[in-house]
C-alpha positions as CSV (number, residue, x, y, z in Angstrom):
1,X,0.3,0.4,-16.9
2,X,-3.2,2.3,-16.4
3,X,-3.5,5.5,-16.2
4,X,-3.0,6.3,-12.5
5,X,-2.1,3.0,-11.3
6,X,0.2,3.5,-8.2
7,X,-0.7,6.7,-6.9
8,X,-0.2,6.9,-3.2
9,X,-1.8,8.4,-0.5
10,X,-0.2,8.1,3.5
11,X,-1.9,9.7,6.6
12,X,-0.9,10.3,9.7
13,X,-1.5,12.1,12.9
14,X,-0.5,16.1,12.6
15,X,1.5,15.3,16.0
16,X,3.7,12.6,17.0
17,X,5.2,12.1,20.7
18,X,7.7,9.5,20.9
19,X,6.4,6.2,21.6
20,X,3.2,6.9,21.1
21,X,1.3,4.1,19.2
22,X,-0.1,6.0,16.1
23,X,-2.2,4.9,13.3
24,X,-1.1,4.6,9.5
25,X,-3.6,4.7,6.9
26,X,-2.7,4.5,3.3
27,X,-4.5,4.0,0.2
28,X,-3.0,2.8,-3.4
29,X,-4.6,3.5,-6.8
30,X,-4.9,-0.2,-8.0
31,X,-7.5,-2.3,-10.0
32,X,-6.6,-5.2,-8.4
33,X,-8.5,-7.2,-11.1
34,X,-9.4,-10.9,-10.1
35,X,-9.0,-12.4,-13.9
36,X,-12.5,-13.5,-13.5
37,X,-14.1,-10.5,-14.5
38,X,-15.6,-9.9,-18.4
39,X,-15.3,-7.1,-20.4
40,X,-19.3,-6.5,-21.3
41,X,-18.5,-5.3,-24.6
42,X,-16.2,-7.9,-25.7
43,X,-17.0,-10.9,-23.5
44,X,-13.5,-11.5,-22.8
45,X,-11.7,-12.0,-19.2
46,X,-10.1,-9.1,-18.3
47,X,-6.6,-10.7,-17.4
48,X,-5.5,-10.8,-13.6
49,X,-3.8,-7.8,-12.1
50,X,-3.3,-7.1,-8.6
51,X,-1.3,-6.4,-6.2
52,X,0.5,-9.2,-4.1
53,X,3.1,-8.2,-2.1
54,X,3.4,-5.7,0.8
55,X,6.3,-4.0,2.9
56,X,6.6,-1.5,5.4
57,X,10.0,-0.4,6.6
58,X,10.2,2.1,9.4
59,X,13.9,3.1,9.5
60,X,16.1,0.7,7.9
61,X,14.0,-2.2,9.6
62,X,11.1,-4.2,8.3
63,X,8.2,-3.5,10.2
64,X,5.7,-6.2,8.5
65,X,5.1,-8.2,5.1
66,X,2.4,-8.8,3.7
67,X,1.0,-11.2,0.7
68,X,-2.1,-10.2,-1.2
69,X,-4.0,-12.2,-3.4
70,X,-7.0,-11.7,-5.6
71,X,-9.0,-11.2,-2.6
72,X,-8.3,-7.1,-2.2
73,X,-10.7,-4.8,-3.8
74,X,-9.9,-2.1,-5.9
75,X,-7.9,0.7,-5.2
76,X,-7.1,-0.8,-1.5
77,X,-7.1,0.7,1.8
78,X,-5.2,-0.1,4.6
79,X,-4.4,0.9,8.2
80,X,-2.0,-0.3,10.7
81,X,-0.6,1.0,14.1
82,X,2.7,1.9,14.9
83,X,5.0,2.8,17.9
84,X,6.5,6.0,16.7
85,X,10.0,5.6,19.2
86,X,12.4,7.2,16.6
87,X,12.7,10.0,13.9
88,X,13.1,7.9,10.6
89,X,11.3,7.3,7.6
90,X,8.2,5.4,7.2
91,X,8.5,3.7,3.3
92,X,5.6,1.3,2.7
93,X,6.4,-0.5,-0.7
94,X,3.2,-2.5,-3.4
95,X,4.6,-4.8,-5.8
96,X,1.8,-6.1,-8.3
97,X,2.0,-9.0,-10.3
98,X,2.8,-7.6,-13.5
99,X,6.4,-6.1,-12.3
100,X,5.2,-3.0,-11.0
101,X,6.8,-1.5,-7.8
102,X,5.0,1.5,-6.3
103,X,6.7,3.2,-3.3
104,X,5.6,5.9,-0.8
105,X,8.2,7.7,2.0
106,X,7.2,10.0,4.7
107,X,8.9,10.8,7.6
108,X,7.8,10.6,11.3
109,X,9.5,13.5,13.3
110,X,7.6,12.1,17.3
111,X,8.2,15.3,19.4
């Protein structure tokens, strides 16, 4: 694995009141290569590396899934909205298609 490769950034709002619809933004250290690309020294293809497969679980349930393909630029970026009705943990999980598994936890307290 690169160095770097599935470091993990999540934001969120500094206050949460319960139910409010709040947004999630979260950013992976990736280099979600296509397997198209060329090394310009050595002329080679850079072999595919990406990540294809997203989940977000807030609590115990899953929230939404995702599939990625070759399409996502490097080091992606993503933001969704979410009704914050509960104290539990947010855990968004990246699985890439080399076996890696990078995971990120944080835990929305609403007020």
């Amino acid at each position: 694995m690169p160095k770097g490769v599935g470091k993990i950034k999540i934001r969120l709002p500094k206050t949460v009141n319960k139910g409010q619809v709040i947004a999630v933004k979260a950013l992976i250290t990736h280099p979600m290569e296509t397997g198209f690309r060329k090394n310009k020294k050595t002329k080679k293809k850079i072999p595919a590396y990406y990540i294809n497969d997203v989940s977000v679980y807030y609590g115990n349930e899953l929230i939404t899934h995702s599939d990625w393909t070759i399409a996502v630029s490097t080091n992606p970026f993503m933001t969704f909205y979410l009704k914050a009705d509960k104290t539990a943990p947010l855990k968004i999980v990246w699985k890439d298609i080399k076996g890696g598994v990078y995971e990120k936890t944080v835990q929305i307290t609403p007020q």
